[in-house]
C-alpha positions in Angstrom: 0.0 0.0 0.0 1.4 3.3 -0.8 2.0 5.7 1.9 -0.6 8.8 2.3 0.5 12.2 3.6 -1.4 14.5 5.5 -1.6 17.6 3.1 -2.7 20.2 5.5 -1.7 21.9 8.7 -2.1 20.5 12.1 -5.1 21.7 13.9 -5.0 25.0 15.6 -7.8 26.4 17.9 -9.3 29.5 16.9 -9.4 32.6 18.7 -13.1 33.1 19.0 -14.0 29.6 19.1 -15.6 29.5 16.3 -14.5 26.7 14.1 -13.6 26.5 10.4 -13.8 23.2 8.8 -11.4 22.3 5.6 -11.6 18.9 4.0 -7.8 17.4 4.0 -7.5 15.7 0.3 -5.1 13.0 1.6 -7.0 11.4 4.5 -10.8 11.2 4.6 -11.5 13.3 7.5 -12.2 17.1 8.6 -9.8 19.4 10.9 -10.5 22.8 12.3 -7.9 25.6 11.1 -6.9 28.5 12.6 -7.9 31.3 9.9 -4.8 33.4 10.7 -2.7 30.5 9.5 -1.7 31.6 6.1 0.2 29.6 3.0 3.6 30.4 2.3 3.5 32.3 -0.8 6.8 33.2 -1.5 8.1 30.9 -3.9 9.9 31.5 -7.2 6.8 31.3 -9.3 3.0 31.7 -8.5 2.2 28.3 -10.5 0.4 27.2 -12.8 -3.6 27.6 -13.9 -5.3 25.1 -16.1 -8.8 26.6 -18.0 -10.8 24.1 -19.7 -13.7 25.7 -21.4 -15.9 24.0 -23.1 -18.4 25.4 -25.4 -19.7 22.8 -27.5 -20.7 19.3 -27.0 -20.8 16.4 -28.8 -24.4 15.5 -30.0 -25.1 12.0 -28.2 -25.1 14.5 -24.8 -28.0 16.7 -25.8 -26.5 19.5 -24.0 -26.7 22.8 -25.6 -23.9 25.1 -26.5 -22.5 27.5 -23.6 -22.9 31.0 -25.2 -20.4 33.6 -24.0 -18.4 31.4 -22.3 -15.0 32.5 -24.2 -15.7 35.7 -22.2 -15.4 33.9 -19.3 -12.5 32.3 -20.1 -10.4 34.9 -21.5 -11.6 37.2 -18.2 -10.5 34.1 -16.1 -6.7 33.8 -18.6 -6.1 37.8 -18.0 -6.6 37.7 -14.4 -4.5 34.8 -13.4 -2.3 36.3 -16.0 -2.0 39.3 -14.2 -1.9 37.8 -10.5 1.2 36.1 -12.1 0.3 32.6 -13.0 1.2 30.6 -15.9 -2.1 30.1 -17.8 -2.7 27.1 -20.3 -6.0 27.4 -21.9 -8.0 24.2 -23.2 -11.2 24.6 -25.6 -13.6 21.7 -26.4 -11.6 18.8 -25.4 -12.3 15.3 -25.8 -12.8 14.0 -21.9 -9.2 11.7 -22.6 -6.8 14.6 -23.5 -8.4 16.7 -20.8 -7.5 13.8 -18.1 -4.2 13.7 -20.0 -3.7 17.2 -19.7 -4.7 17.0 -16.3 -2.5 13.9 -15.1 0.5 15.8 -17.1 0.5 18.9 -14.9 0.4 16.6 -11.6 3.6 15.1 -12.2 5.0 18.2 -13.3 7.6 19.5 -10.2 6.3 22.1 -8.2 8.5 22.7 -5.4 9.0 26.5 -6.4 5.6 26.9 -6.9 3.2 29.1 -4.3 0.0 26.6 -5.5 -2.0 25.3 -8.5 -5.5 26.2 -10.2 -7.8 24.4 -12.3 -10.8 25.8 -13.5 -13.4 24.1 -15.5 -16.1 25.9 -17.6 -18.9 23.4 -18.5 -22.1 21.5 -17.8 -22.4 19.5 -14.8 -24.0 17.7 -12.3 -23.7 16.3 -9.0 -20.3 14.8 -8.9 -19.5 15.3 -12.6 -18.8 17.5 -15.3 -18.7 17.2 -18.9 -15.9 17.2 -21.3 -16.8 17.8 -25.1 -17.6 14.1 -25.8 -18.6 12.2 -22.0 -18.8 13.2 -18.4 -15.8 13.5 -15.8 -15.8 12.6 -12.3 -15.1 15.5 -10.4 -12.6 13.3 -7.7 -11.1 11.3 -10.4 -9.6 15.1 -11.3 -9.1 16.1 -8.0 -7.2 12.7 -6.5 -4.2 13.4 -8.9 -3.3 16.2 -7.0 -3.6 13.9 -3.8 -0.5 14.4 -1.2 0.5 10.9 -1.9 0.6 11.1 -5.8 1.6 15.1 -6.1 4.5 15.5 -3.5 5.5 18.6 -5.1 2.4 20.7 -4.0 2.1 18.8 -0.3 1.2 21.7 2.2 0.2 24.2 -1.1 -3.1 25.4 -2.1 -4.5 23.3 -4.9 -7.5 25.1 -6.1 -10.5 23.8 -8.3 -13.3 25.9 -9.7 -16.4 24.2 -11.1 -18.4 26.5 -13.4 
């Protein structure tokens, strides 16, 4: 069995008592985290941001063009752009190159990176989204970036957005 690493902080208390729950990606369990406890962010690069937009799907799904997503997208490209991230865009992909695409930047190294973004523009439901031709399982994307299979980001933000 492969070893899993705890890929969060250790719990804290908070100050006023309160408590803020985060979901640890490597163990199946819930901590409470001390808000004032803040990511190191001062590494040689900011990372890197995946977008995968998809406007169009193929016609087995019966789900109807997103209109005016490409403004999305390219608002998304400038402003991780600008906040200093190395964006790769992605349009209409096939649900096999976007896993590929996917896997690929979770073995990339890194170690002088502050964190990582992926942000998915499509139809969805539930636990899924949709590529151009068949439906992805949202955890099957997120477990790549698992402490015990991405070492390189242990203890970084890794940061999905489902639109």
């Amino acid at each position: 069995a492969g070893h899993v690493q705890l890929d969060s902080r250790p719990i804290l208390p908070t100050k006023d008592g309160n408590e803020n729950i985060t979901e640890v990606d490597a163990l199946n369990i819930r901590q409470t985290l001390d808000p004032a406890v803040k990511y190191k962010m001062d590494h040689q690069r900011r990372g890197v941001a995946l977008i995968f937009n998809h406007e169009h799907f193929f016609w087995r799904l019966k789900l109807p063009d997103r209109r005016g997503t490409m403004a999305d997208r390219n608002n998304l490209n400038r402003t991780f752009t600008d906040l200093g991230f190395e964006v790769r865009l992605f349009d209409d992909m096939n649900k096999e190159d976007v896993q590929q695409r996917i896997y690929e930047a979770s073995t990339e190294d890194h170690s002088n990176a502050d964190c990582f973004v992926c942000v998915f523009l499509s139809h969805g439901e539930d636990d899924h989204i949709y590529a151009r031709d068949d439906k992805i399982e949202i955890q099957t994307m997120t477990d790549m970036f698992r402490g015990d299979k991405c070492q390189s980001l242990v203890g970084k933000p890794k940061i999905f957005i489902i639109q």
